[in-house]
Every structure is written in C-alpha cells, then in structure tokens.
C-alpha positions as CSV (number, residue, x, y, z in Angstrom):
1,X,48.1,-13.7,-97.8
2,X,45.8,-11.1,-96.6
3,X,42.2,-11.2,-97.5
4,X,41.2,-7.7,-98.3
5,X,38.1,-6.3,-96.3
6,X,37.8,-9.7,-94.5
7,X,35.9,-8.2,-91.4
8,X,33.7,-6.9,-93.8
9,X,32.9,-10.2,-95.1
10,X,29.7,-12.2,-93.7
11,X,30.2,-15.6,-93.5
12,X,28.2,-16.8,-96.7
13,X,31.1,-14.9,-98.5
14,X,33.8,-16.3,-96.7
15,X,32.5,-19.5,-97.6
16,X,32.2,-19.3,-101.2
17,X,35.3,-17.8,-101.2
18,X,37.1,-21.0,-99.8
19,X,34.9,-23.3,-102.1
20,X,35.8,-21.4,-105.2
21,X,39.7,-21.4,-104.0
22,X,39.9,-17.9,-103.8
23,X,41.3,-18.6,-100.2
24,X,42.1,-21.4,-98.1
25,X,40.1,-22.4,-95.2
26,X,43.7,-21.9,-93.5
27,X,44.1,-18.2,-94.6
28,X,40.7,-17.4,-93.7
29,X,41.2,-18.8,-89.9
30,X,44.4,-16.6,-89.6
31,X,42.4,-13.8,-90.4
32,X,40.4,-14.5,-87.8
33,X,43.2,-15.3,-85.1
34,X,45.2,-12.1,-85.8
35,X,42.2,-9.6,-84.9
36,X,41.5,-11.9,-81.6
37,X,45.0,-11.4,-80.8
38,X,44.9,-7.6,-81.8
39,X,41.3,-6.7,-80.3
40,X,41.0,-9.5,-77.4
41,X,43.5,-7.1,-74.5
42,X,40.9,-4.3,-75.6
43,X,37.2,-6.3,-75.2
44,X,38.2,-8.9,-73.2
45,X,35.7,-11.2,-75.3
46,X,37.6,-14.6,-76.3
47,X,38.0,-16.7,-73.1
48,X,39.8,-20.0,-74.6
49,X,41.3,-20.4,-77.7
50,X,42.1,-23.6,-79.5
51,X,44.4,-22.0,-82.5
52,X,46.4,-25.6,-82.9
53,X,43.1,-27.8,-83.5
54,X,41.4,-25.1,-85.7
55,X,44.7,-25.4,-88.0
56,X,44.4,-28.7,-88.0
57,X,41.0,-28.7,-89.0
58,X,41.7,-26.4,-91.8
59,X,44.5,-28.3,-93.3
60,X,44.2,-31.8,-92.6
61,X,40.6,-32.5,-93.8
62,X,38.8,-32.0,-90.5
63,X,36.2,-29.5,-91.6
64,X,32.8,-30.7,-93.1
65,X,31.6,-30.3,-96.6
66,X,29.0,-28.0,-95.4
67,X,27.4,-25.0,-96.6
68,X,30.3,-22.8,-94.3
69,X,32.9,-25.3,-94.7
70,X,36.4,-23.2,-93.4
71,X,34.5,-20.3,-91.5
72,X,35.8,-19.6,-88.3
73,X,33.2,-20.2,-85.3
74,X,33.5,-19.2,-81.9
75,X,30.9,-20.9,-79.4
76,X,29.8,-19.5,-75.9
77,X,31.0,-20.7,-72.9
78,X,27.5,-22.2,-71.4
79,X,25.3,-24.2,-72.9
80,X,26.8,-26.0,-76.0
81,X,29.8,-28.3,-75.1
82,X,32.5,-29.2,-77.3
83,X,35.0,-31.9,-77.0
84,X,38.0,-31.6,-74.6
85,X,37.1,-27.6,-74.2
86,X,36.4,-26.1,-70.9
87,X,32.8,-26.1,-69.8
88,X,33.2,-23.2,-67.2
89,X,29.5,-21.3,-67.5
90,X,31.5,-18.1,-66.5
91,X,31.8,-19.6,-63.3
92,X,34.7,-20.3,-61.0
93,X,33.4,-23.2,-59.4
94,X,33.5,-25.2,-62.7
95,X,36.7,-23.6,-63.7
96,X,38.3,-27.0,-64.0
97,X,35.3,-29.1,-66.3
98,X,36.0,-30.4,-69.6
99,X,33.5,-31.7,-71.5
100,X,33.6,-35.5,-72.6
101,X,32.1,-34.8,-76.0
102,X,30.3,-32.6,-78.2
103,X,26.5,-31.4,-77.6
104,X,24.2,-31.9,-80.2
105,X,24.0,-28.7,-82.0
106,X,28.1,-28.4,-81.5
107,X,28.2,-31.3,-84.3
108,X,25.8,-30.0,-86.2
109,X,28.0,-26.4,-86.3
110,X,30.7,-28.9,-87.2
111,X,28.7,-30.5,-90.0
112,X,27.9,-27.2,-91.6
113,X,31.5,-26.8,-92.1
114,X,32.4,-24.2,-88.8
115,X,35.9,-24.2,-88.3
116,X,35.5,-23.8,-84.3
117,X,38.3,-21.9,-82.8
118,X,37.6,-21.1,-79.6
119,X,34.8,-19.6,-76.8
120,X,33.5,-16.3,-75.9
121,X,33.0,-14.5,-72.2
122,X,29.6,-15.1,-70.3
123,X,28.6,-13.9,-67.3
124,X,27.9,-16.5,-64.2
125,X,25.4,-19.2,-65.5
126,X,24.0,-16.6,-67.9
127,X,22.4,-14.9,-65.0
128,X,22.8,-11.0,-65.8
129,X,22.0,-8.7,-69.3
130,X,25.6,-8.2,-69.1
131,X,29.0,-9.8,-69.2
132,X,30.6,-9.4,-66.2
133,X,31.2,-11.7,-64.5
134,X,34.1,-12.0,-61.6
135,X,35.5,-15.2,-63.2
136,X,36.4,-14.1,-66.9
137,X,36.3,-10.4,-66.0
138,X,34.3,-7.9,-68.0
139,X,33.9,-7.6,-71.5
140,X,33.8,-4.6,-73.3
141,X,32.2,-3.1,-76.5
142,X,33.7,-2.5,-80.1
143,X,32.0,0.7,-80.3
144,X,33.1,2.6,-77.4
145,X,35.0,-0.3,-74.6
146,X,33.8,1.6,-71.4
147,X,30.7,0.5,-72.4
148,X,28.8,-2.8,-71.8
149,X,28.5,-5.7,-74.7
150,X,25.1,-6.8,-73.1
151,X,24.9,-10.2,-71.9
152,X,24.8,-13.2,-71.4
153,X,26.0,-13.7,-75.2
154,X,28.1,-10.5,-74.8
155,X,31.7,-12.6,-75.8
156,X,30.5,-13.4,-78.5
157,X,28.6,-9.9,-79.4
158,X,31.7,-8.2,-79.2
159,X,33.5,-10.8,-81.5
160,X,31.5,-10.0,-84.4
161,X,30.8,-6.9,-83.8
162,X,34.8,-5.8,-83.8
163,X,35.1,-7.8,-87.3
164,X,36.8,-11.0,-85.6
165,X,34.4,-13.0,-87.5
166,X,30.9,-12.6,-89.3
167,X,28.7,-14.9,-86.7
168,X,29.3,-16.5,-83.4
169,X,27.2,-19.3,-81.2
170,X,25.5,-17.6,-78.6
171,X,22.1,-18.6,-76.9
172,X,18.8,-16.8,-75.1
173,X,17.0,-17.5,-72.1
174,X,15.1,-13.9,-71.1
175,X,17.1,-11.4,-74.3
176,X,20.7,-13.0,-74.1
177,X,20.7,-13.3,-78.1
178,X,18.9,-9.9,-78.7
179,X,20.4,-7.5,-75.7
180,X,23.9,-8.0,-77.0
181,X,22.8,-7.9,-80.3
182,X,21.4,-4.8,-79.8
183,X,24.0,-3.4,-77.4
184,X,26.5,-4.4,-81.0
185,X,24.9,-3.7,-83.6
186,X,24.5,-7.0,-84.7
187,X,21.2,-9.0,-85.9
188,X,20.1,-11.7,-83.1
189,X,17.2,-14.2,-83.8
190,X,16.0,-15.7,-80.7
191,X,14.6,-18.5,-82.6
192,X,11.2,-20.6,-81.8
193,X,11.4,-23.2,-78.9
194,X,12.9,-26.4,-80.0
195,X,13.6,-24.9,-83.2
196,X,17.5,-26.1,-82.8
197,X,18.7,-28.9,-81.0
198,X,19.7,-28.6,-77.0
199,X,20.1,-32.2,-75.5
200,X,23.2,-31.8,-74.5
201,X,22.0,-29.8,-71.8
202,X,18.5,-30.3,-71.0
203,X,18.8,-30.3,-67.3
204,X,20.0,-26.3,-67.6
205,X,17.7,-25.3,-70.5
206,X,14.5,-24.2,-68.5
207,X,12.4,-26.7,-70.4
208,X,12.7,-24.7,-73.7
209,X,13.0,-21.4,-72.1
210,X,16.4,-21.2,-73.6
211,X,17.1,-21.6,-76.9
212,X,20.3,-21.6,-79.2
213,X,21.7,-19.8,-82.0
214,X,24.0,-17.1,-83.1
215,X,24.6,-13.5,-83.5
216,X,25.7,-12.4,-86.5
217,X,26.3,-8.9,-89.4
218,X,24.1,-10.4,-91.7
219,X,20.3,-11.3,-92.1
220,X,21.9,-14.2,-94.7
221,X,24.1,-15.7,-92.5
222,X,21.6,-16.2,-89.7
223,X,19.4,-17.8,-92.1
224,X,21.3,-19.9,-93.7
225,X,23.2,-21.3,-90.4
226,X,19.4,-22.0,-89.1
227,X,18.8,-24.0,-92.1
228,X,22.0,-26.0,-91.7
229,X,21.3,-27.1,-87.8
230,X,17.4,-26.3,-87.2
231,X,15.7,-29.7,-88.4
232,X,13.6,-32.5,-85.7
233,X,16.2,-34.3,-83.4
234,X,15.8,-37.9,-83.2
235,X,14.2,-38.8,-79.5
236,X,13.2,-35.4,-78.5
237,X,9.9,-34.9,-76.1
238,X,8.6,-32.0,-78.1
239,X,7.0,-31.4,-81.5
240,X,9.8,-29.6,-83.8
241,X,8.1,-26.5,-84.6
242,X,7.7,-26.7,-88.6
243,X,8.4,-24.4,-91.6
244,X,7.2,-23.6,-94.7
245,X,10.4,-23.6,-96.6
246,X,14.3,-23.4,-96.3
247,X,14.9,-20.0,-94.6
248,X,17.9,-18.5,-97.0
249,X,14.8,-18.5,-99.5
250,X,12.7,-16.1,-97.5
251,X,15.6,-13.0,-97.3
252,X,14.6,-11.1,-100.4
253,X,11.5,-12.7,-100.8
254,X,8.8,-10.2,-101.1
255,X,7.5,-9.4,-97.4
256,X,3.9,-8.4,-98.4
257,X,1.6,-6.2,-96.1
258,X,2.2,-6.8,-92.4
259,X,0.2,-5.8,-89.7
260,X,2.5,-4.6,-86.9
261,X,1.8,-3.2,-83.5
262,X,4.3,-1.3,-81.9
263,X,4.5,-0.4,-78.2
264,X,7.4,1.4,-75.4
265,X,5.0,-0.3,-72.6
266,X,7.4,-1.3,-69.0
267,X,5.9,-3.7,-66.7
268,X,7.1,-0.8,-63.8
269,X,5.2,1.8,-66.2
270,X,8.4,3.8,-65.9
271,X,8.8,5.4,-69.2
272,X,11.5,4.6,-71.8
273,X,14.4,7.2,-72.5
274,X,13.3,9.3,-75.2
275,X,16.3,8.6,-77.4
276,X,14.4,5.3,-77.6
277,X,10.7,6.4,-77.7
278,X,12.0,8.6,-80.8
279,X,14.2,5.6,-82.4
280,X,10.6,3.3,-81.8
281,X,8.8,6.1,-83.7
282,X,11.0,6.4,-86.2
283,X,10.8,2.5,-86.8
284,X,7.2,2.5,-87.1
285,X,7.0,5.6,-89.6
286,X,10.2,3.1,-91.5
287,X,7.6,0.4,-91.5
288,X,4.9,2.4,-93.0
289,X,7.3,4.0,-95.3
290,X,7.8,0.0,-96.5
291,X,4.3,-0.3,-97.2
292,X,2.7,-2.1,-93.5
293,X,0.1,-1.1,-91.8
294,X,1.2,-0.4,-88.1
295,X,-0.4,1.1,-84.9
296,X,0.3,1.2,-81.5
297,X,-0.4,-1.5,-79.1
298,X,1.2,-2.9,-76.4
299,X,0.9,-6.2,-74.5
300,X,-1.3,-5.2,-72.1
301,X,-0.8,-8.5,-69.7
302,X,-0.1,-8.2,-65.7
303,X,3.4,-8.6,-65.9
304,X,3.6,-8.7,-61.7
305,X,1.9,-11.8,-62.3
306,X,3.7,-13.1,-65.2
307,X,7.2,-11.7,-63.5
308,X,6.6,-13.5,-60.2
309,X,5.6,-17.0,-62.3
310,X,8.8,-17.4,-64.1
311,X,10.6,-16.7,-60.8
312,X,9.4,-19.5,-59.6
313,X,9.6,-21.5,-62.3
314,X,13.2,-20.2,-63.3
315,X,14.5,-20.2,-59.5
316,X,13.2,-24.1,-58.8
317,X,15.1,-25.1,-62.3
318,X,17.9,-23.1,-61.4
319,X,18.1,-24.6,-57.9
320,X,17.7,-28.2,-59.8
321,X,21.1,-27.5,-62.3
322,X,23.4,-26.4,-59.3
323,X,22.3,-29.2,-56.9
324,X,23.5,-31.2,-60.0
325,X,26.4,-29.5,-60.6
326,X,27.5,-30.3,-56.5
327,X,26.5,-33.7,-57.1
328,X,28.7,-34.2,-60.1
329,X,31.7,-32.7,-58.7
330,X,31.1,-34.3,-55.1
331,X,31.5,-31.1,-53.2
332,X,29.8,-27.7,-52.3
333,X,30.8,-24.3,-54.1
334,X,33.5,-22.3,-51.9
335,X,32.4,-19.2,-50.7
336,X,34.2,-17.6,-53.3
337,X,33.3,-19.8,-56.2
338,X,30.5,-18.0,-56.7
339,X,29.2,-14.6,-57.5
340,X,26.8,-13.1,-54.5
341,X,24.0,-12.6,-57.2
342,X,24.2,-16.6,-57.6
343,X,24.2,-17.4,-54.0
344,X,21.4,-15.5,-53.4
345,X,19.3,-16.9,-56.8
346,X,20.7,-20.5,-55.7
347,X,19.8,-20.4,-51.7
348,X,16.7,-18.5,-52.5
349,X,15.0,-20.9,-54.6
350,X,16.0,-23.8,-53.0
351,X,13.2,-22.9,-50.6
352,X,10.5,-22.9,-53.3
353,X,7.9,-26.0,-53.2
354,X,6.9,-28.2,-56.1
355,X,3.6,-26.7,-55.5
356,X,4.7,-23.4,-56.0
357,X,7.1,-23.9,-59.0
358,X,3.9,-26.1,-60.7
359,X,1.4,-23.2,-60.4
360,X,3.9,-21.2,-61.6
361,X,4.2,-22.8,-64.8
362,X,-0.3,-23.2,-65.1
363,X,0.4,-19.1,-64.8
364,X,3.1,-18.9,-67.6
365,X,1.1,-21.7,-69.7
366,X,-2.2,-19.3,-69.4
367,X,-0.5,-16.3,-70.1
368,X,1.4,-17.4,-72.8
369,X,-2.0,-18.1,-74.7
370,X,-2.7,-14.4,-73.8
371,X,0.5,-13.1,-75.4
372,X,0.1,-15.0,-77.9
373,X,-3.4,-14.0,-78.9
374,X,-2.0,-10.9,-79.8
375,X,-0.9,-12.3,-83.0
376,X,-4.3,-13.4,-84.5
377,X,-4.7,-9.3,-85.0
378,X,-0.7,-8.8,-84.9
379,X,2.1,-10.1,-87.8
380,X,4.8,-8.9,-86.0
381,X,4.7,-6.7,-82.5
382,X,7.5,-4.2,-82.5
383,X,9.3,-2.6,-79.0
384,X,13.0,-1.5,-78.0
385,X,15.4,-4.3,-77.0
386,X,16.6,-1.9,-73.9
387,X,14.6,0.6,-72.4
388,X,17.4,3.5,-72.4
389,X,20.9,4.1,-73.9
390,X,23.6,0.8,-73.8
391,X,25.2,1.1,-70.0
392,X,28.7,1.9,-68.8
393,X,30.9,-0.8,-67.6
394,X,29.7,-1.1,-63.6
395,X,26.3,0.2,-64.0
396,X,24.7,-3.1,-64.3
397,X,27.4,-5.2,-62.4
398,X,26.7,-8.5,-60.8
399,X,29.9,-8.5,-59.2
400,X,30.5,-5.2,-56.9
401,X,26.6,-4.3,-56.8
402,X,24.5,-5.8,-54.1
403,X,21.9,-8.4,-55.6
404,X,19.2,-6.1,-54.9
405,X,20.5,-3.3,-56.9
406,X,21.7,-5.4,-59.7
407,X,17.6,-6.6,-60.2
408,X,16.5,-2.9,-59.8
409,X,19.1,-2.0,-62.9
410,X,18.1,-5.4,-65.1
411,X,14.6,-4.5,-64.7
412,X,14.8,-0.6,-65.7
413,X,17.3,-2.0,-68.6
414,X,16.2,-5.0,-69.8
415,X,12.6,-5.4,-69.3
416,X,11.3,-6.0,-73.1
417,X,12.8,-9.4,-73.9
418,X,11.7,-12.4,-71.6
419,X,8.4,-12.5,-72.6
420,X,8.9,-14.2,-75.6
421,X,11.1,-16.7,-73.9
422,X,8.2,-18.0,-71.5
423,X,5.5,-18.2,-75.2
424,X,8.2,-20.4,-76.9
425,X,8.1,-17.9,-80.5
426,X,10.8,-16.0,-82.0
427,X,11.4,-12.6,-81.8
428,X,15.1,-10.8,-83.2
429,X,17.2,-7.6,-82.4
430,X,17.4,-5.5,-85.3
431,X,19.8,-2.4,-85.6
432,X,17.6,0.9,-86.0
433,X,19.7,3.7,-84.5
434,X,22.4,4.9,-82.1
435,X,22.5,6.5,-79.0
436,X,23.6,9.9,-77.5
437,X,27.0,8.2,-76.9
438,X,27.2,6.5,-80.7
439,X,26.2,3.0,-79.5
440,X,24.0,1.0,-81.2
441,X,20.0,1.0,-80.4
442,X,18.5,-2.5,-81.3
443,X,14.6,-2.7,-82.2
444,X,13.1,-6.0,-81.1
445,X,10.1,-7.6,-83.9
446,X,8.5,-10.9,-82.2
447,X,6.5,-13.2,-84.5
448,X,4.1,-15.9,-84.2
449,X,4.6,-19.3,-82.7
450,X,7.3,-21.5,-85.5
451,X,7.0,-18.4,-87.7
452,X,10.6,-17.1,-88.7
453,X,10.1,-16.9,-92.1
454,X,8.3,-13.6,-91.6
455,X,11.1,-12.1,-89.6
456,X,13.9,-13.1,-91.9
457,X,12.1,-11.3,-94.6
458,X,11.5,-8.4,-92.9
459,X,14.7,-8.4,-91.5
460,X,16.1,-8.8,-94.8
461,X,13.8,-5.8,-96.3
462,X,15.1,-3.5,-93.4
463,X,18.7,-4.4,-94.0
464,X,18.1,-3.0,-97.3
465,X,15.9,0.1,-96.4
466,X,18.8,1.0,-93.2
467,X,22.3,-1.0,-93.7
468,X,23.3,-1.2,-90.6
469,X,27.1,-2.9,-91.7
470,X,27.9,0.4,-93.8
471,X,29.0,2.1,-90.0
472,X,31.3,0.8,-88.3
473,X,33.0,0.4,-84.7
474,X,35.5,3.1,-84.4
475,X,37.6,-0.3,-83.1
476,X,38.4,-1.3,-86.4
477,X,40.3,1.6,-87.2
C-alpha cells in the first residue's frame, strides 16, 4: 500500500492515521525507508539505518501507546544514545562505540510511540554550522544539493526537509536546531534550558548550553513531541523550568498584542546581506500586519566580551569531554582521527586555567541578566537566523579550510544564534522567505526565560499568515 501524499503528512497525522487503522505502523515505516533509500545517494543525510529492528517494532508490539505511536524517528548521531547503535559524534575516532543503553530522552521518544529507524549526519562533535564533516562526508540540501543543510543537526534537516519523515531528533548548542532549520525550511525550537531531559550525556552538554529537541514541518508536531518528553527528570541538579499549560493547547490559541523588537545588529558590525535586511523588514511589517506592536532594537551588549567568555567556558568543557573520551577508550586520537578544526579547539583549550574558564562563566552569568533584561520591555526579539544567503557546499568547510578561515566564515554566517544558548531561554527558526538561489531564509524569535508557550503561538499564527509547507523542495519531484 502506498499512503498517498505521505511526505506531505506531519507526524500528528501519521499518527492518527495508524490509530484509527487507516494504515499500519508497518506501512507507514516503509514509507519512510523507500524515500531514505531513494533520496539518501543525493543528501547524504542518514548515516545508520536499523530497517530490521524498526519492523520489528512495528509489527511485533514494540512501539509504545503514545501520542506518535508508529511514526518513524530518526535521531542524531551526538548527543542522545540508543541501544546497540553507533555513538560516533561524526567523528572517526569513535567510529567503533556502541552505546550500552538508551539516554534519557531516547526512552522517552520511545514512550511517545517513535518508531526509531535510524541516525542522521553531524559534523565532528557538533563543532561547525554545517555538516561536513570528513568522517560521514557532507550532507547536502533538498532544495538545491550543492548547497549546505546547516549544521550541526543538518542530517536530520535534510531528512525532513526532503519528505523522509515529518520531525527528526536533533539538538542546539550555539543555532544547531535553528541554522538547519533555517537553511531547510523547517521550524526549529531551541527549547529553554533543562526543558528536556539530557543525563545521558551530561559530561558533553556544556552545563545546559545544549539542549535537545527536533526539527520538524509543523508548528503541531513540535508541540506536541515537547509535551510528550519535556516534564522534571527525577535527580536532576536544576529547577525544571515550568509551564503554564500543555503546549499543543497554545498553537491556535489567540496570540494577543506582543511587543516585539527586531534588530540585523553583528557583533563584527558588518552588515547583513540585504536579501536578509529586506526579508527582516518584511517580517516586522508581517508582525504589525498581525496586530503587534514592533520597533527596532537590537541587543546592544559587548559581544567581544561575551564572545571571548563562552570560549573559555566552551573550550575548558570541551577539553574536559575529549580527555574523557581518551580515558574511556585507553588511547590518544590518531592524527587522522580527527578533523584539524578539533585538534586545534581540543589542544587549544587544554591550556586554559580554572581561573580563567570560572571568570568566564561570572561574565556569561552577568551578561545573561543583561540579555535578558531585554525582555521586561521585549515579548519576543526578532533577527535573521544567518546573516546572508544559505552557503555552497565548501564555503564553510571544517575539513579542507584552515581553522582560521573556517571561524572567519561561522562568524560572518552564523553570528545571531549562540546568545540564547549562554541565557538558557528559547528562541525558534521560523521560515519567512527564500533567497536569490531559492533557498530558504529562516527568521529567528527568542522568548523569555521557560516561556515557549508564546512562541508556539506565534509560530502557529505565522504558519497560518505564510504557509511555509505549501512550497516545496524541487527534490521531491
């Protein structure tokens, strides 16, 4: 049986389709395998597959009665572990772990029903805005493959984005929900600190830096999933950031009147490509149009000194997970184990003090509580995900460019997102245009502190204002 329009399908759909027995949990996962098999040569974006286990799962009683009970579910190789799968982190050096067992928010995809089918491309340790990465090779984009996906969720982008399937796991730790989301077309909701689950992998989380989630074609679906796995883990050291109410009851809810700031501001000053100052403006007039008040406004915060913090703080934890990873396998990294850019981030911060990595995090703690400020004036503050048009393949690469150069490029590309990493709140890429070249241009809204319920319905108001499914990749034929 063939499910008709199946890529066009979000996953809510899918789901109620398999409890109503419309389809079987079975047909809907060969759905899913046949476009990995047909797209994967072109986007090089599924990096394991575990075909016989998912039909197992869907025909012998192995998926959960949860609310997407017999959707398929890729997750991304780093962070999340599951069960007897490889555990690479795009790397070379750990091309041979398995993981024991599950990670936390792995079984609670599993308890929601996920049929879990295989992993998506990363780049090395999550490092770069894109996925390229010498071990798995590049991966390209549904909309036009000599482009990038964005990284470091860019496997996983690229999967939903060429119809694969409707969400896929994918996590954040300075834009690597909301750069490939907006590279895709896709929504991405980078949600608050702690918000989901990561004990599984505390010791490479950057103390709540990173968080986990999933990129996804519908406002719903992201919702819904957050519902199903974002609730207080038992023995964690942090607060679990509370919420008013279930989030698949704020899309549609009325949005009222928000105040929203919007601003193109760098931390270089260097200006943003006017395809994406004019796709800004044309946000902000959208917003007004909806009824909010907006203005312009940007940040305004030293970024050299917020920049230079998180290096310090980022480089020591960074220097802490790979002297872990040596200790666990019992041996140092060949030379070519690893990527150049890695070396250089690993051997450079191994030379940082506790001293410095401490005052670091005072600088990040205080200027956190200056970003955040913003927000007693600010609903929502509105900029671009990327600063100009989505990259070629080899314009942002980690593996043939000198480190140097790869850090000039991330900064000029990418330099909108991390913020909201180091203040712990959410923030989400929402589709808002295309570029010269017909690739998406994502529009980032950050909220305040535990405060998704505002961006899921204004996420959910702009998906009906600008439906950003009704275009499609030229991939799907």
């Amino acid at each position: 049986m063939t499910i008709e329009n199946y890529s066009e399908l979000d996953a809510t759909a899918l789901a109620g389709m398999v409890r109503s027995g419309e389809v079987s949990a079975l047909e809907v996962l060969e759905e899913a395998i046949a476009r990995v098999e047909a797209y994967n040569p072109k986007l090089n974006a599924i990096t394991y597959k575990a075909y016989d286990e998912a039909r197992a799962a869907a025909t012998g009683g192995g998926l959960a009665d949860g609310p997407f009970r017999g959707v398929p579910f890729l997750i991304k190789d780093i962070a999340s572990p599951v069960k007897g799968w490889p555990q690479t982190s795009g790397s070379r050096f750990l091309s041979d772990d398995i993981a024991p067992e599950d990670g936390a928010l792995t079984r609670r995809f599993r308890e929601a029903g996920l049929n879990l089918f295989g992993k998506t491309n990363t780049p090395e340790f999550g490092i770069t805005g894109t996925t390229e990465g010498a071990f798995h090779g590049p991966c390209r984009n549904p909309w036009n493959t000599d482009y990038i996906t964005g990284g470091s969720s860019g496997g996983a982008a690229a999967s939903v984005a060429a119809g694969v399937l409707p969400m896929a796991h994918a996590s954040d730790g300075l834009g690597s929900i909301r750069i490939p989301a907006a590279c895709c077309g896709l929504f991405g909701m980078k949600t608050t600190r702690d918000r989901n689950p990561n004990s599984s992998y505390d010791d490479a989380a950057a103390i709540g830096m990173t968080v986990e989630h999933v990129v996804s074609r519908s406002v719903r679906d992201s919702a819904a999933l957050l519902d199903a796995t974002g609730y207080p883990e038992p023995g964690a050291p942090f607060a679990y950031p509370g919420k008013e109410r279930q989030y698949a009851e704020e899309v549609g809810a009325p949005v009222g009147r928000l105040r929203v700031a919007f601003h193109s501001e760098t931390p270089s000053g260097r200006p943003v490509a006017p395809e994406i100052r004019a796709a800004l403006e044309e946000t902000a007039k959208l917003l007004e149009a909806l009824g909010h008040d907006v203005e312009e406004r940007g940040l305004g915060v030293d970024y050299r000194r917020l920049y230079l913090a998180q290096r310090a703080v980022s480089g020591s934890n960074f220097a802490a997970t790979v002297d872990g990873l040596i200790a666990a396998k019992g041996r140092e990294p060949e030379a070519e184990e690893m990527e150049a850019l890695t070396w250089r981030n690993y051997r450079g911060s191994k030379h940082l003090t506790g001293s410095e990595a401490m005052a670091g995090w005072a600088t990040l703690r205080s200027m956190s509580r200056e970003i955040l400020s913003r927000h007693e004036t600010y609903d929502v503050i509105l900029s671009p995900v990327l600063a100009e048009g989505v990259p070629k393949i080899g314009e942002v690469d980690p593996v043939n460019m000198a480190p140097r150069d790869v850090d000039r490029r991330q900064a000029e590309v990418f330099p909108f997102t991390p913020p909201q990493n180091f203040t712990g709140q959410p923030a989400m890429s929402v589709p808002m245009g295309r570029d010269g070249n017909g690739l998406p241009i994502g529009m980032m809204f950050a909220g305040r502190y535990g405060d998704e319920g505002t961006l899921f319905r204004l996420a959910a108001q702009l998906e009906e204002a600008r439906p950003w499914q009704a275009v499609r990749p030229p991939l799907w034929g």
